[in-house]
ChimeraX commands (.cxc) that place a marker at each C-alpha (Angstrom):
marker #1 position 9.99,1.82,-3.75 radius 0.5
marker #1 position 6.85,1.70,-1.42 radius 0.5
marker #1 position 5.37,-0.58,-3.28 radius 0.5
marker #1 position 8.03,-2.69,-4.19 radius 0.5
marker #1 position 7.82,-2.43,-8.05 radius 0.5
marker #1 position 9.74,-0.94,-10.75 radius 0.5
marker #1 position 8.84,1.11,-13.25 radius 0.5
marker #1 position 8.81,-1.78,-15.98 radius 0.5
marker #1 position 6.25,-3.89,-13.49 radius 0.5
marker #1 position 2.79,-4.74,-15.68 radius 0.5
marker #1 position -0.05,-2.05,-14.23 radius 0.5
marker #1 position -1.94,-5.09,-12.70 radius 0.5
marker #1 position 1.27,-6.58,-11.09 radius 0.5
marker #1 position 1.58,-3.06,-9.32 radius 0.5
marker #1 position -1.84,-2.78,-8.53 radius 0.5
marker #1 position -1.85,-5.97,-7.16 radius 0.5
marker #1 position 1.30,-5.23,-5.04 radius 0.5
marker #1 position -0.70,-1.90,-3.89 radius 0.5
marker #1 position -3.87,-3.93,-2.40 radius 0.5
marker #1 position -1.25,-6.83,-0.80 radius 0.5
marker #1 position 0.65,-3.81,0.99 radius 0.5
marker #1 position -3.07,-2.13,1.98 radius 0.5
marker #1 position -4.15,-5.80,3.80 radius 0.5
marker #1 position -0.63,-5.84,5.19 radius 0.5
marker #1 position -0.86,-1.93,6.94 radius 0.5
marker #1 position -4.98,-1.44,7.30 radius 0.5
marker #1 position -5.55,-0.44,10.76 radius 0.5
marker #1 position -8.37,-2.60,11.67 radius 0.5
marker #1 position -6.61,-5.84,10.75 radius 0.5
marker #1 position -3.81,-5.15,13.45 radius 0.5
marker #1 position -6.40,-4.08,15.89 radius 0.5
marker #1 position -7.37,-7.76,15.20 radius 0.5
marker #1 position -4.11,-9.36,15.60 radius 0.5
marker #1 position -3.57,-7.23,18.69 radius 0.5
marker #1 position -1.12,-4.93,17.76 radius 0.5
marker #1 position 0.01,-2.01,19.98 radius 0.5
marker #1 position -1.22,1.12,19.46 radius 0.5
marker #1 position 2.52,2.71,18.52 radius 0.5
marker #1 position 2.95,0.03,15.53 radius 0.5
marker #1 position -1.03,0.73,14.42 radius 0.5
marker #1 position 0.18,4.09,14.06 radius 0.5
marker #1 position 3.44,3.73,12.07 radius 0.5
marker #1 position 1.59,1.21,9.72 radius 0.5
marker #1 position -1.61,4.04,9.04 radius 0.5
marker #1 position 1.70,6.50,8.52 radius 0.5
marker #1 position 3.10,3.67,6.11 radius 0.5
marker #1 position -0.44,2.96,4.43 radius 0.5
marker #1 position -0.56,6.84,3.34 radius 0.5
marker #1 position 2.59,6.68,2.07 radius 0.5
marker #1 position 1.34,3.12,-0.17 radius 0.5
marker #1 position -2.12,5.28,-1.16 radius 0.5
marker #1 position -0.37,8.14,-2.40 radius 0.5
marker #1 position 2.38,5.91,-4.15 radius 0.5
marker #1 position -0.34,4.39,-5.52 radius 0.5
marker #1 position -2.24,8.03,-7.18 radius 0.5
marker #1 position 0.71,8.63,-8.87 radius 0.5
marker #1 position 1.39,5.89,-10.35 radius 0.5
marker #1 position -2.52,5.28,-11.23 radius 0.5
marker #1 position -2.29,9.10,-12.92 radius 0.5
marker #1 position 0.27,8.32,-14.83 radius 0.5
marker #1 position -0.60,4.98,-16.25 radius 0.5
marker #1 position -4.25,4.36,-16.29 radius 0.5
marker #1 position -5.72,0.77,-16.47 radius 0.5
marker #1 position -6.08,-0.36,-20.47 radius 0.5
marker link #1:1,2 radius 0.2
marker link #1:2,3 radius 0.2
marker link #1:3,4 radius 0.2
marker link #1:4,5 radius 0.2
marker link #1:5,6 radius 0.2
marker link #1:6,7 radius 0.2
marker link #1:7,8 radius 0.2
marker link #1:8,9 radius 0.2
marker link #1:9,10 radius 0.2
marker link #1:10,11 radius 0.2
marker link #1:11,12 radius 0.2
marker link #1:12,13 radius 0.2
marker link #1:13,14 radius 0.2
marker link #1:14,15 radius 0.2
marker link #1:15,16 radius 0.2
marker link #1:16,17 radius 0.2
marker link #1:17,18 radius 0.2
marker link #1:18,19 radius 0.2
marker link #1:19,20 radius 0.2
marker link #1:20,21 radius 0.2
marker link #1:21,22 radius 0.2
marker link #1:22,23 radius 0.2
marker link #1:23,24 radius 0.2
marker link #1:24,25 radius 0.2
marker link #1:25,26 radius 0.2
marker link #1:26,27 radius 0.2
marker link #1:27,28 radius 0.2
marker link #1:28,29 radius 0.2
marker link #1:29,30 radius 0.2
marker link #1:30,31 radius 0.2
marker link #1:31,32 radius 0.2
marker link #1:32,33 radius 0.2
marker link #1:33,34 radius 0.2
marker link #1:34,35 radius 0.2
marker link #1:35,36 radius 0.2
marker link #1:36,37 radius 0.2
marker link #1:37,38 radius 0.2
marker link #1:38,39 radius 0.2
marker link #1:39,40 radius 0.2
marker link #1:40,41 radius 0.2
marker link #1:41,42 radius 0.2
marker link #1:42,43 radius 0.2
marker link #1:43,44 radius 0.2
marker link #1:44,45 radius 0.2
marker link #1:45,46 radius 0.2
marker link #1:46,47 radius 0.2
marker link #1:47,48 radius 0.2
marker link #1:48,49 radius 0.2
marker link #1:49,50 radius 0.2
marker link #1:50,51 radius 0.2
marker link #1:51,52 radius 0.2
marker link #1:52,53 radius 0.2
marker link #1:53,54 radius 0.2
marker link #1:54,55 radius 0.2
marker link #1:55,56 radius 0.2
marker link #1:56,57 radius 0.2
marker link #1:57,58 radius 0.2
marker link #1:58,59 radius 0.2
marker link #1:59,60 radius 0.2
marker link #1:60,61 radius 0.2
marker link #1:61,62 radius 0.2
marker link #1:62,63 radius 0.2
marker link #1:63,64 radius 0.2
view
């Protein structure tokens, strides 16, 4: 669900997904847009919650 994929999503769809959502939360590119500090802090909250989707679904289905 963090990642917006489904189990039946290709591994490079979902890996893809996982570096769109990483560009979308990464700290230092809302510090450059200006951001607030409160919403820099729920997206680094949100982009731990994206990695560690991410390692489990990375253990469980390496690349081929």
């Amino acid at each position: 669900d963090v990642l917006g994929v489904t189990p039946e999503t290709p591994y490079e769809e979902i890996r893809k997904a996982w570096r769109e959502k990483i560009r979308e939360t990464h700290p230092d590119q809302l510090m450059a847009r200006g951001l607030p500090e409160e919403a820099i802090t729920m997206a680094t909250k949100h982009m731990i919650a994206v990695n560690q989707a991410w390692e489990v679904i990375a253990e469980k289905h390496p690349p081929s």
